[in-house]
Every structure is written in C-alpha cells, then in structure tokens.
C-alpha positions in Angstrom: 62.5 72.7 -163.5 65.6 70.8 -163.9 68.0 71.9 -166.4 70.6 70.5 -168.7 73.5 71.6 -167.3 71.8 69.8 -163.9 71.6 66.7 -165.8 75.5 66.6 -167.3 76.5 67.1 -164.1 75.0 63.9 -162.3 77.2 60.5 -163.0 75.4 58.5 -165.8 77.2 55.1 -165.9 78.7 55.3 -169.9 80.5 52.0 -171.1 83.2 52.2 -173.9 84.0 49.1 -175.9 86.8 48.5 -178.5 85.2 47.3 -181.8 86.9 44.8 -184.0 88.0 45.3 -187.2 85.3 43.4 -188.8 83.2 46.5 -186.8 84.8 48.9 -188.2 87.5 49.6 -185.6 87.8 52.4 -182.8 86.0 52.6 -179.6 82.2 52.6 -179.1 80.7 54.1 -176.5 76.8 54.3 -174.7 74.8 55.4 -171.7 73.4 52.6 -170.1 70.0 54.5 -169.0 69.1 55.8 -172.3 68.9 53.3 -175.6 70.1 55.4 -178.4 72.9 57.5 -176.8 75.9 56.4 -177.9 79.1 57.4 -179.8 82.2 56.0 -181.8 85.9 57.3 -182.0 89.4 56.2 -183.0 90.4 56.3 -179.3 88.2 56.0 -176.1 88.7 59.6 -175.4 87.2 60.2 -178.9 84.3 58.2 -178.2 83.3 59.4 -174.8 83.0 62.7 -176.5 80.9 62.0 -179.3 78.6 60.3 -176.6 79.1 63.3 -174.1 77.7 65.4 -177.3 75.1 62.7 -178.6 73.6 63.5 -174.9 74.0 66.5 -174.9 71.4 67.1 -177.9 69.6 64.0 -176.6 69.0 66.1 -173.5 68.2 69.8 -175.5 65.2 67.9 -177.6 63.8 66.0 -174.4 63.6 69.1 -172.3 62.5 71.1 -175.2 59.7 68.6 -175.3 59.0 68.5 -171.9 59.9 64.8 -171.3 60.3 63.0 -168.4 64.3 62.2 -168.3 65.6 59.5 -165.6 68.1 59.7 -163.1 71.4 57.4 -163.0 69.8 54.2 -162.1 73.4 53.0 -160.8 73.4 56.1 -158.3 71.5 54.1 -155.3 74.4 51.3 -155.9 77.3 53.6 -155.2 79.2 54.0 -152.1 81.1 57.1 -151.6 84.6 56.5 -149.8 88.0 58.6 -149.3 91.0 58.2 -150.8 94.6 60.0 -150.4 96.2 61.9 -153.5 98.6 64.2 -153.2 97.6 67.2 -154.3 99.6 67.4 -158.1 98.2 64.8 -158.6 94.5 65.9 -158.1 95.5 69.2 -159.6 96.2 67.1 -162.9 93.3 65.1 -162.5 91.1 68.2 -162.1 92.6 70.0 -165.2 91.6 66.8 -167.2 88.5 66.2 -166.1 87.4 70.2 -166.7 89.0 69.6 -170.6 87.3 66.0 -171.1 84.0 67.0 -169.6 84.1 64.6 -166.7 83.5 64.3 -162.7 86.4 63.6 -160.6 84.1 60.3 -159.7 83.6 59.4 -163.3 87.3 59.7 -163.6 87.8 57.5 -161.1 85.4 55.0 -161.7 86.4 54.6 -165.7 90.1 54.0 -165.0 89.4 51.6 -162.6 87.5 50.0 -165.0 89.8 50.1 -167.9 92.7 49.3 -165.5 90.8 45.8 -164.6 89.9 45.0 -168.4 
C-alpha cells in the first residue's frame, strides 16, 4: 500500500498566481490534479506552504478512507535532462529545497517558470 510520505515525494505540477487587490492580495496557489487543494499567502513561498499542508491533510483523509489517489498526470510529459552546477550552488539549492519541502526538479521547474512570467 502506498503511503503518504510516497505520495509528497512524487512531483505534482502546483501553480501559484498573484491575486489582485480587488482579490484580496498575496499569492494563490493549487494542485492541478486534485480540485480543492489549494492555498494562499502574502508571498509565493507562503502559499506553496499552505498548499504543501492543504495536501498534506488532503492526502491523511483519502488514505484513511481508502481512496483511490492519482498520480502526476504531467509525469508522462516530462523529459529528464543534465545540467552543470557547481556544487555551492547545489549545496544551497539542496538546503532550500529540504527547508521548503520541495524536489530538486520542482525547484527547478518553478523558477523557470517564474523567471519566464
């Protein structure tokens, strides 16, 4: 039986959106596989947490009753490649991503993203 430490370890695709003021403000932040999982924050590091925890109980209640929770739907789309760092730099990345929660790949993946708007 799969667990839920199995399941926060694969790389659910999360999208974090700045709200508008007329929204209240802050950063809003969902799983794209699972309606209903989301989270808000005054910074996007603040959101992806409350949505890390929002799954994190989402996940407790589904196994608890013995529901049928899917994969990362985006997994089959991905294409693994290699890259050179040098190794501070990794060393930093790795003690941030351990902090915030994260895979090195969901690190990667996110800043791209927010680098390219």
């Amino acid at each position: 039986m799969k667990t839920k430490e199995y399941y926060l370890n694969l790389d659910y695709e999360t999208v974090v959106r700045k709200l508008s003021a007329e929204d209240g403000g802050g950063y809003f932040a969902y799983y794209k596989d699972f309606q209903g999982v989301m989270g808000d924050g005054e910074s996007v590091e603040e959101a992806m947490k409350d949505v890390k925890s929002a799954f994190e109980c989402y996940l407790e209640v589904a196994l608890e009753n013995n529901e049928e929770i899917k994969e990362p739907s985006h997994l089959s789309k991905s294409k693994r490649i290699n890259i050179t760092i040098p190794v501070s730099v990794l060393n930093k990345i790795d003690k941030y991503v351990a902090s915030h929660q994260l895979t090195r790949s969901s690190f990667f993946k996110e800043s791209a993203l927010r680098s390219m708007g």
